[in-house]
Structure formats: C-alpha cells, structure tokens
N, C-alpha and C positions, 0 to 999 in steps of 0.2 A: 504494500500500500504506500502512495504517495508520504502519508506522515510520517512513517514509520522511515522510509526512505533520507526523508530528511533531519529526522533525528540522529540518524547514522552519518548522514553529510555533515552534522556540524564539529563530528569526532577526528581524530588520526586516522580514522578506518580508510582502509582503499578496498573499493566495490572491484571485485573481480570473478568474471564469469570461471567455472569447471572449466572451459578449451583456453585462458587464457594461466590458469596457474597448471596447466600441463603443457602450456607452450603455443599451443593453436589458436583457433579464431576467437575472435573477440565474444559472438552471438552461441557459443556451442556450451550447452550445460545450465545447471544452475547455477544463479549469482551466491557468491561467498561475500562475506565479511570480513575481511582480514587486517592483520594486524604486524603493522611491518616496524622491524628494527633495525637498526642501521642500514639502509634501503634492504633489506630481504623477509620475506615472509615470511614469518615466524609462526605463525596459526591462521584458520579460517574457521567463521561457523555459520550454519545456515542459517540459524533462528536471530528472531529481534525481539526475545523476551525472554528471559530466565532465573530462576531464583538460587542465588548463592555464586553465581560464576564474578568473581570481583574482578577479575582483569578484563571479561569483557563486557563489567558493568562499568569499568573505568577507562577505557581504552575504545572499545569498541561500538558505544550507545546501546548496548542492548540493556532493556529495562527490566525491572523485577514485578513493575506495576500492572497487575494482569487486566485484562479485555475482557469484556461481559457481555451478553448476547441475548436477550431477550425471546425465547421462541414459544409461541402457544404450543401445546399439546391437546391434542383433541383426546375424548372420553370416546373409548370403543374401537380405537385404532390400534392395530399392534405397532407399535415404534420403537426405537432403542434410543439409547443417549450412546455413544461410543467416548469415551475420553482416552486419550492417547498420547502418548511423548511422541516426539521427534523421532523416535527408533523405529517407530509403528511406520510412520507417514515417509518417513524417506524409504521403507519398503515398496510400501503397496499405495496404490491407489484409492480412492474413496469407494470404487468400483471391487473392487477387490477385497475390501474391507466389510462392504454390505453383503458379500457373497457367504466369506466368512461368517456374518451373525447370523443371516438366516438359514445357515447350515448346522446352527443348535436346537 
C-alpha cells in the first residue's frame, strides 16, 4: 500500500525487487526491504509490520502498530477467519489456503 510505502521511504531502507538482489531485472520478484551497510546489503524483509524485530523497527520503518479490519459475518454461513504469519503466505496463495480449510 501507498502508506505503508512511504513510511519505509522516509527510513535508510532501499526498496529492492527479488531479480535485483540476485543480480537481474529490476520488475522480476517480490519487492524486499532492505537494509544496507557500508553500501552492501546486509538483510531484506518482506513485511511492513512486526512485533519485536528492533532493527527493522529502527532501520527499516516497519511498525509494530497492527491494522484492523472491520468485516461483517453473516448468521448461517459457513466461513472461517484464517490468521497467519508471513510463513503461511509467502507459501501458498489465498487460493490455496481456502483449499486447504475446506479440506477439514
């Protein structure tokens, strides 16, 4: 998201795509986070929020202050709440994820 984008612009962080910290194109992969020292990359993370990482709540803008989401649930519908880290999602897909629940 745009905001989230520019919270990380106002840090040290330099936005680098996956093809560009393996060497390749600029557009290839997911954008990183990373965290450079003495001009060389030192770390990358995908997320802009997480709780306890202080070096890239200091270095990098990512926040501890979480995101809240308002969604109705209808009465008589089967649905699930999925909650998930970072581990989940950089796996599988949302598609892939719904395959999985309604395969219990």
């Amino acid at each position: 998201r745009e905001s989230e984008r520019k919270r990380i612009e106002k840090t040290e962080a330099v936005l680098m795509s996956e093809g560009q910290l393996r060497g390749g194109s600029k557009s290839e992969g997911k954008t990183y986070i990373c965290r450079s020292k003495n001009g060389q990359i030192s770390y990358g993370v995908l997320f802009t929020r997480s709780i306890g990482d202080a070096d890239a709540h200091n270095y990098l803008g990512v926040s501890a202050e979480p995101e809240f989401k308002h969604v109705p649930v209808e009465d008589g519908v089967e649905q699930f709440l999925v909650l998930a880290s970072d581990g989940i999602w950089d796996q599988l897909t949302n598609e892939q994820v719904m395959r999985k629940v309604f395969q219990l």
